[in-house]
C-alpha positions in Angstrom: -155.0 20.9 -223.0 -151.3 22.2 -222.3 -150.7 18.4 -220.4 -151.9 17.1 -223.9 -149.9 19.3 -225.3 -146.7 18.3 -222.8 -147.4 14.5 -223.3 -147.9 14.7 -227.2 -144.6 16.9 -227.7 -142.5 14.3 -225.9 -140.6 11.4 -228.0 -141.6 8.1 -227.8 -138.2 7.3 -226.4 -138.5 9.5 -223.3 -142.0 8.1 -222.6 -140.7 4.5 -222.8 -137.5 5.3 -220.4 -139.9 7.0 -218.1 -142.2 3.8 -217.9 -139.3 1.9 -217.4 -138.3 4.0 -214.2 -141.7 3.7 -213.0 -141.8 -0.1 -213.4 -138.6 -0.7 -211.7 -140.3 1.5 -208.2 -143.5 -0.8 -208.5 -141.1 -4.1 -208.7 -138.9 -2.8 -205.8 -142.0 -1.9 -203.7 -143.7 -5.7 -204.3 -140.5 -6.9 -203.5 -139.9 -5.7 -199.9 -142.7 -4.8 -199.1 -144.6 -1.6 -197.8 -142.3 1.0 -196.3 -143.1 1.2 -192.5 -142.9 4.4 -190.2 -142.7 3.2 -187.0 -142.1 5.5 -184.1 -139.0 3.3 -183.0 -138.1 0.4 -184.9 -135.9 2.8 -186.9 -133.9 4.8 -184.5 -130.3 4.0 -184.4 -128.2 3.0 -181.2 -126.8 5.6 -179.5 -123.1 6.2 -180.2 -121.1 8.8 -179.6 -118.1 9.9 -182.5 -115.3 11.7 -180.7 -112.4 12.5 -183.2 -109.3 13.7 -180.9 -107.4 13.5 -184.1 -109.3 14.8 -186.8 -106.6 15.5 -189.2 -102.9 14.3 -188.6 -100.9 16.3 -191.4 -102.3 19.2 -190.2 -100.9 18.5 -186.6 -97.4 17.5 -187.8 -96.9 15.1 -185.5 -97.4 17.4 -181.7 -100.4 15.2 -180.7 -100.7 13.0 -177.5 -97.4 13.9 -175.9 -94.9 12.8 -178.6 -91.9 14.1 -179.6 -91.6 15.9 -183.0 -87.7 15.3 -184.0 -86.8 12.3 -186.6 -84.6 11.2 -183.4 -85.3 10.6 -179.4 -82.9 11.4 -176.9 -82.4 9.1 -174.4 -84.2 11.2 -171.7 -87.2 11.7 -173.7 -87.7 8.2 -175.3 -91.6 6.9 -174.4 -92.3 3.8 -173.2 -93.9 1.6 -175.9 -97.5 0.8 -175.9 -101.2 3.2 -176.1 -100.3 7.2 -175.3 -102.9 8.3 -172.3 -106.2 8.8 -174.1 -108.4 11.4 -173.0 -112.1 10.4 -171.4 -113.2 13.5 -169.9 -115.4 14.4 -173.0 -117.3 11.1 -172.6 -120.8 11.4 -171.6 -121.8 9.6 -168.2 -123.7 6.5 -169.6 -122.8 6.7 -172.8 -123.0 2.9 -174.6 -119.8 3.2 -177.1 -117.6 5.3 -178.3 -115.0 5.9 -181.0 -111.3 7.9 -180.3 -108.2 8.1 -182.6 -105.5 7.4 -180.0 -102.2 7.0 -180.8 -99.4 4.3 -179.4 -95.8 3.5 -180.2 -94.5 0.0 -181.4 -90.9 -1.4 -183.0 -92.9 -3.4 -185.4 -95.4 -1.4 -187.4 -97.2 -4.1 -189.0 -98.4 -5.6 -185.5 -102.0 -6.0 -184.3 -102.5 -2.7 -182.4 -105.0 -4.5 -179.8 -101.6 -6.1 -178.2 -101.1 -2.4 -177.5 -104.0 -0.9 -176.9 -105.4 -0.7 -172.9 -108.2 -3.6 -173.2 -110.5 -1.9 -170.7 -110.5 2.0 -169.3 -112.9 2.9 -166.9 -114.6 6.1 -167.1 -117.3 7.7 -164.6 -117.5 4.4 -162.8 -118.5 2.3 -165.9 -115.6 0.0 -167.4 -115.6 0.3 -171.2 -114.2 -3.0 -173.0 -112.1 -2.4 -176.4 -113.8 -4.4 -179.2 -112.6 -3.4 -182.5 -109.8 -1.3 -184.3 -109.5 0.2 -187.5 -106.8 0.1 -189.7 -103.6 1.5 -188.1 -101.7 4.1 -190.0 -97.9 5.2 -189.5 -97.9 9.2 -188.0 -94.0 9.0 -187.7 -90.9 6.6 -187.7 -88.2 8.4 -185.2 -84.4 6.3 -185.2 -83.7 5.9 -181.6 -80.6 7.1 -179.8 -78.6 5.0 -178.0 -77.9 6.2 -174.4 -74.5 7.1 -173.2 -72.6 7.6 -170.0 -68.9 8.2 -169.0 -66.5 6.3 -166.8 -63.2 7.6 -164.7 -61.3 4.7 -163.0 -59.5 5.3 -160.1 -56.0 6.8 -159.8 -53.2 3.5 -160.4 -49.6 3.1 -160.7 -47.9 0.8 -163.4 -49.0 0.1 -167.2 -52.8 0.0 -166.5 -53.4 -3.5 -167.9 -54.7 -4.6 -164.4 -57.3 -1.7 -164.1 -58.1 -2.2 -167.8 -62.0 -0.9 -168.7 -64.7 -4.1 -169.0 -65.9 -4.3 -172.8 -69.3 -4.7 -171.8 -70.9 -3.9 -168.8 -74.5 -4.1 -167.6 -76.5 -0.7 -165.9 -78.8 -0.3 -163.6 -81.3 -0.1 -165.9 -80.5 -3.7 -166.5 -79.3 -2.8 -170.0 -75.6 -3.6 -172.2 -73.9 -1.2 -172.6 -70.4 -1.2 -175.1 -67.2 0.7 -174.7 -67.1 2.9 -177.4 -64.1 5.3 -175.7 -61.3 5.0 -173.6 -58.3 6.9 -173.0 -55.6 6.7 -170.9 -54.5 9.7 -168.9 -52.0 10.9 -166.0 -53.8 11.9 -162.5 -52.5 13.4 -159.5 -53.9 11.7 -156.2 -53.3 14.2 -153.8 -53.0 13.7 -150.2 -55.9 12.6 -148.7 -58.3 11.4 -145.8 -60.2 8.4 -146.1 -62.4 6.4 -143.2 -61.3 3.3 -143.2 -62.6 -0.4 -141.1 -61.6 -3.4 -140.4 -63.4 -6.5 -138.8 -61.5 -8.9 -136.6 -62.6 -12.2 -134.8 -61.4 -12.8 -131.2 -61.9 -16.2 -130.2 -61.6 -18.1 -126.8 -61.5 -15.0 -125.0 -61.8 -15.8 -121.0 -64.2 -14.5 -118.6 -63.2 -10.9 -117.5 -60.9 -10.5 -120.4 -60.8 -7.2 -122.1 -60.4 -7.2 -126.0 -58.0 -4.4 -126.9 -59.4 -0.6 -127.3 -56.9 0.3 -130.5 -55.5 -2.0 -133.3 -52.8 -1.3 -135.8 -54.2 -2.3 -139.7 -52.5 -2.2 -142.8 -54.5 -1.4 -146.1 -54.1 -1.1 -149.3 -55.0 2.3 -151.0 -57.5 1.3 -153.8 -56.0 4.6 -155.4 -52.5 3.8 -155.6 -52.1 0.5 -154.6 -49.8 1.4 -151.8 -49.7 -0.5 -148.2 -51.0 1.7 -145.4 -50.8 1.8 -141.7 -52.9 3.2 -139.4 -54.3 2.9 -135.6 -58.1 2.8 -135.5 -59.7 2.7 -132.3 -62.9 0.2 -131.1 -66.6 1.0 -132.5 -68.3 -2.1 -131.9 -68.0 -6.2 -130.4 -70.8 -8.7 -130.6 -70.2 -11.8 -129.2 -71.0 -14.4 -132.0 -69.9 -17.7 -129.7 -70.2 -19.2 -125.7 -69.0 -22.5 -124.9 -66.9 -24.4 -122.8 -63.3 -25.0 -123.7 -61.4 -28.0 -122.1 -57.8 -26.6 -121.8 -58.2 -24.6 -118.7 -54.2 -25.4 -117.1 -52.5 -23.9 -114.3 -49.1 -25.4 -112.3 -49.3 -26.1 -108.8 -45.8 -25.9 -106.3 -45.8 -27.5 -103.4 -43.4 -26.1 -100.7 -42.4 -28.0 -97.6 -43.3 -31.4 -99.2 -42.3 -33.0 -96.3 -44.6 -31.9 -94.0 -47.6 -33.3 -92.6 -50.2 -30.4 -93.8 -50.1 -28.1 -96.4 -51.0 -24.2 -96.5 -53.3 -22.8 -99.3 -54.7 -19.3 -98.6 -55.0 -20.0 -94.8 -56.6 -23.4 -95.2 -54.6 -26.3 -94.0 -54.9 -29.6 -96.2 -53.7 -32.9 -95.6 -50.9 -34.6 -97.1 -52.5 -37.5 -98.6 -55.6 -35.4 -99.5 -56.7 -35.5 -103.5 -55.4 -31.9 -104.2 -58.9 -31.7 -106.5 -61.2 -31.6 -103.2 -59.8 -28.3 -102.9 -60.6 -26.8 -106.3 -62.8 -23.7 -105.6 -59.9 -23.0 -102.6 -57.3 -22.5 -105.6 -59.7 -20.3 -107.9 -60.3 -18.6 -105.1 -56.7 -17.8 -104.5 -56.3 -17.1 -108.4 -59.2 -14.7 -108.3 -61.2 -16.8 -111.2 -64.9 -16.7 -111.2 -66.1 -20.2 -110.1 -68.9 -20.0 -112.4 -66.6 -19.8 -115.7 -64.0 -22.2 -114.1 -64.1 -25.5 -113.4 -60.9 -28.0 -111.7 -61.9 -31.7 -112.4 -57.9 -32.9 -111.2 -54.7 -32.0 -109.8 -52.1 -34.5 -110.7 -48.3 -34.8 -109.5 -45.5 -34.2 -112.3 -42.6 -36.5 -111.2 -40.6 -36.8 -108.0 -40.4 -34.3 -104.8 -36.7 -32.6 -105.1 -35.0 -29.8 -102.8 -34.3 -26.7 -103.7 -32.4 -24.2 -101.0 -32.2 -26.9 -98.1 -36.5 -27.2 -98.3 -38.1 -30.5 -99.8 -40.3 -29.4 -102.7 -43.2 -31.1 -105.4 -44.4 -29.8 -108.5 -48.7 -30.6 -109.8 -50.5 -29.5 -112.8 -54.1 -28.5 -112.1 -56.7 -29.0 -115.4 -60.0 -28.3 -116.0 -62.6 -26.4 -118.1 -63.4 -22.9 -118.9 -65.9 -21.0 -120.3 -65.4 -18.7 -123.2 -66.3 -16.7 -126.3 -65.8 -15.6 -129.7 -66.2 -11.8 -130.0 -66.3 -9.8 -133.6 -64.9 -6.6 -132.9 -64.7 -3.9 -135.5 -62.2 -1.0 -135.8 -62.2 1.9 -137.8 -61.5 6.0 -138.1 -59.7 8.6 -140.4 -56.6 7.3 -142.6 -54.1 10.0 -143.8 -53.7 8.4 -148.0 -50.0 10.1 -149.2 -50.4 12.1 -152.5 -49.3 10.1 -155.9 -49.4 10.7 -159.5 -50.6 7.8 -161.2 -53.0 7.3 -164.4 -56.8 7.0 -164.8 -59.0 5.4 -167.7 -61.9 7.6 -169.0 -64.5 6.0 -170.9 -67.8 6.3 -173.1 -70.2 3.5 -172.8 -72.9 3.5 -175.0 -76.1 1.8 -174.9 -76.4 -1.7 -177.1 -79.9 -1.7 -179.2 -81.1 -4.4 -180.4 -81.7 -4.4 -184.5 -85.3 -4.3 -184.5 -85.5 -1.9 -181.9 -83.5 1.1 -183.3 -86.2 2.4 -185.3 -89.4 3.5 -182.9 -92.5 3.9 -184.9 -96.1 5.9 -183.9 -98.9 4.4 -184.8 -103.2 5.8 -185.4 -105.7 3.8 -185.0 -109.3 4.2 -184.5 -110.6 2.2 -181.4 -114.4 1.1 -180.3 -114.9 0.6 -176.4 -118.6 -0.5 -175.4 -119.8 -0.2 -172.0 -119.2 -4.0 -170.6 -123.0 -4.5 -169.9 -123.9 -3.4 -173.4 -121.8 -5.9 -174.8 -123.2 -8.6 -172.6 -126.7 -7.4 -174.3 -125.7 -7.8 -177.3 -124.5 -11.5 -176.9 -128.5 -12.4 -174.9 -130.2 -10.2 -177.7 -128.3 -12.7 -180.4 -129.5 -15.3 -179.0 -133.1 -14.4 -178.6 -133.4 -13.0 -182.2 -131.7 -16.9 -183.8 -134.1 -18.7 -181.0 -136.5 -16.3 -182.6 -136.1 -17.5 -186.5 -136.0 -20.8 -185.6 -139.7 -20.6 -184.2 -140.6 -18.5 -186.8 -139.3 -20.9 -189.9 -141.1 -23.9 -187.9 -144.5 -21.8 -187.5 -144.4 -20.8 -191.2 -143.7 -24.0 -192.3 -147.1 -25.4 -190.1 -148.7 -22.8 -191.1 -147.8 -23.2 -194.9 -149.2 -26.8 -195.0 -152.1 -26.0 -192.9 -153.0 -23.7 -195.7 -152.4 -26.0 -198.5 -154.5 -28.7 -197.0 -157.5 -26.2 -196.8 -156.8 -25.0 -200.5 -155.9 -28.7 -201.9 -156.5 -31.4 -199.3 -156.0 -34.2 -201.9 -153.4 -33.1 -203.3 -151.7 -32.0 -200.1 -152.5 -35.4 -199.1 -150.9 -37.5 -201.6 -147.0 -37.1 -200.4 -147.9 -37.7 -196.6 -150.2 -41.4 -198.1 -147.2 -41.9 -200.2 -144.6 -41.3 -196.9 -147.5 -43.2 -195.1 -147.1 -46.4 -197.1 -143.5 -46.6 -197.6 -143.1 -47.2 -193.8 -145.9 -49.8 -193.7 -143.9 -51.3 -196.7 -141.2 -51.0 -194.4 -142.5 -52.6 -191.0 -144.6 -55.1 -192.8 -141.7 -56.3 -195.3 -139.0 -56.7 -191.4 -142.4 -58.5 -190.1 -142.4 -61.1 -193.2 -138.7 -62.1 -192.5 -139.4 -63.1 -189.2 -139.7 -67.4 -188.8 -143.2 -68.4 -187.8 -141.7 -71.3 -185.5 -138.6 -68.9 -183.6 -139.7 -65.3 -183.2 -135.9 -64.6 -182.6 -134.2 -66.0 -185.0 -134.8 -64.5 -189.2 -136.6 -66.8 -191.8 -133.7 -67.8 -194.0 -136.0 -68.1 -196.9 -137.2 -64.5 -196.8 -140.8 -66.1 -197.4 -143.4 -68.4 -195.4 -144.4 -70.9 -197.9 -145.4 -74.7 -196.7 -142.9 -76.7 -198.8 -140.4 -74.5 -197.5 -141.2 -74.1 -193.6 -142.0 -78.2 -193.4 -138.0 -77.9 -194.8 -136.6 -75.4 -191.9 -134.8 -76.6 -189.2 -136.9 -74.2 -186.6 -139.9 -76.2 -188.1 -138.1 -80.1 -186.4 -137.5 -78.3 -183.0 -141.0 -76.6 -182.9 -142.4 -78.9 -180.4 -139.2 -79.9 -178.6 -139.0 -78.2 -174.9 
């Protein structure tokens, strides 16, 4: 009685708006169908949500290892690309996951995947980056540009010989631009310095000694003064051997007018070839007959008396072996004292225009395992595969049905279809000649007073 009661006090308005509702359920449920509760078609793949930035403001920029100040010093500047991320928070196994992970950039508005890592690997398993969100700026810092100083060497005179380079290149393989420069007076006090010098020997004969001291010059890099000093032997290396063709010695013969000669207790004919006797004369010289060689001994004009005894001069020649020797020299070198001028100097750094203004970047990034990706790629596959046997089933089994419901009906488009090709085949039969299977009927119709008219009719019977 009180539901009566409830129903009848209610305006017809309410009731109809209520009926509406309830319509619209009924259509939605007819449309897609009874809800299902199956113990596993619904569960979600497992992902795992790790926010290492949860909330940026509230950070104020200290997150990942990145400097705070509106400016970067040049010992604190990062390299550009993805800050470390951290991975020890993600599960073993785990299919995908999400981190906000910051990287720096020059150019704000380019695609962070050409800065984030493409792959990490993490308890053994290689995760593959395969989609961003959108990146948002944390911070723009200006960049400073990095600096260093510069003091010549003490010189003499107006200083336009030692004047500074205007740009020179670091070690960092970087410009750098002379900012500074000024020129001041410097005392070069007296002074030590090692100093070395490399000389060449060449030719040097067997048994010859090069010499233990040498006297150099130098020039003081400092003052530009000339410098003597002795600096003793501290290495040789023989660079060169070879035989030189200028071995030369005279030869005086005493008591020309004799029948024998005399050389180191060995007598010798007069009309012997002096050159049969060469190893007697090295012998007598005290040369090694293994770096000396006499090939002739030839006479040098007339025989002429000196102090009542007939005399003849010869001239021995042959070959002798040698060497080229690098010997270097070196020790302590007193420097005088001199008061000269030096140039001091600030390079600074040259930064390119669109690098001057470093910017750090957010970004949400998805990594998936590699073999769940590779998954994903078979399972699309499968489930298009899938629809495709499923569309040509339903369509079989669609007509199938209709031809149990409504055969002649169902019928009539596949007699129609069925028809149109016999129309077809019959209609390319028709045009073929009756007399010349190959060739087509040029009349388009077999008819006696026109095939008694074709020309494949007169050669019908001729072979």
């Amino acid at each position: 009685m009180s539901r009566h009661r409830w129903l009848m006090g209610r305006s017809d308005t309410s009731l109809a708006y209520e009926a509406g509702c309830f319509a619209a359920v009924v259509a939605c449920v007819l449309m897609w169908g009874p809800v299902t509760t199956s113990a596993y078609g619904n569960v979600p793949e497992k992902e795992i949500l790790m926010e290492t930035l949860p909330d940026l403001s509230a950070l104020d920029g200290q997150i990942l290892g990145f400097p705070k100040e509106d400016t970067i010093p040049d010992d604190e500047r990062p390299e550009i690309g993805m800050a470390d991320m951290e991975t020890e928070d993600v599960e073993a196994g785990t299919e995908a996951f999400e981190k906000k992970v910051l990287y720096t950039t020059y150019d704000k508005d380019s695609d962070p995947f050409q800065s984030l890592k493409d792959s990490v690997v993490i308890h053994g398993d290689t995760y593959r980056l395969r989609s961003v969100g959108q990146a948002s700026l944390v911070r723009e810092t200006a960049v400073v540009p990095r600096q260093f100083s510069y003091e010549s060497q003490v010189f003499t005179g107006d200083g336009s010989e030692q004047e500074p380079e205007r740009t020179i290149v670091g070690e960092d393989g970087k410009t750098y631009l002379l900012t500074e420069k000024e020129l001041k007076e410097q005392e070069a006090k007296e002074r030590t310095e090692y100093k070395e010098v490399a000389v060449t020997y060449t030719a040097v004969e067997a048994g010859v000694q090069i010499p233990e001291v040498k006297e150099s010059e130098f020039e003081d890099m400092d003052t530009g003064q000339r410098v003597s000093a002795l600096l003793d032997l501290r290495t040789q290396e023989t660079t060169k051997e070879y035989w030189e063709e200028d071995f030369t010695f005279p030869v005086t013969v005493t008591g020309y007018d004799a029948d024998l000669f005399v050389l180191n207790g060995k007598q010798i004919p007069k009309d012997a070839d002096l050159a049969d006797y060469g190893e007697d004369f090295l012998e007598y010289l005290k040369l090694d007959g293994d770096a000396y060689e006499i090939h002739s001994i030839t006479w040098n004009g007339e025989p002429y008396t000196q102090n009542g005894m007939v005399m003849r001069n010869a001239t021995a020649s042959g070959r002798k072996w040698v060497k080229d020797i690098r010997a270097v020299y070196g020790g302590e070198v007193n420097l005088p004292a001199i008061v000269g001028k030096i140039w001091e100097c600030i390079y600074e750094e040259e930064i390119p225009e669109k690098e001057r203004i470093l910017y750090t970047m957010a970004v949400t990034a998805r990594y998936e395992r590699e073999d769940v990706s590779a998954k994903k790629v078979k399972s699309l596959l499968e489930r298009l595969w899938e629809g495709f046997v499923g569309t040509i089933t339903a369509v079989y089994e669609a007509i199938a049905a209709a031809f149990e419901e409504h055969p002649v009906i169902s019928s009539l488009p596949l007699v129609l279809t069925a028809a149109f090709l016999v129309f077809i085949l019959t209609k390319k039969i028709r045009n073929i000649c009756v007399y010349d299977e190959k060739a087509i009927c040029p009349y388009r119709k077999h008819r006696a007073e026109t095939c008694k008219g074709c020309v494949n009719y007169c050669k019908r019977n001729q072979v």
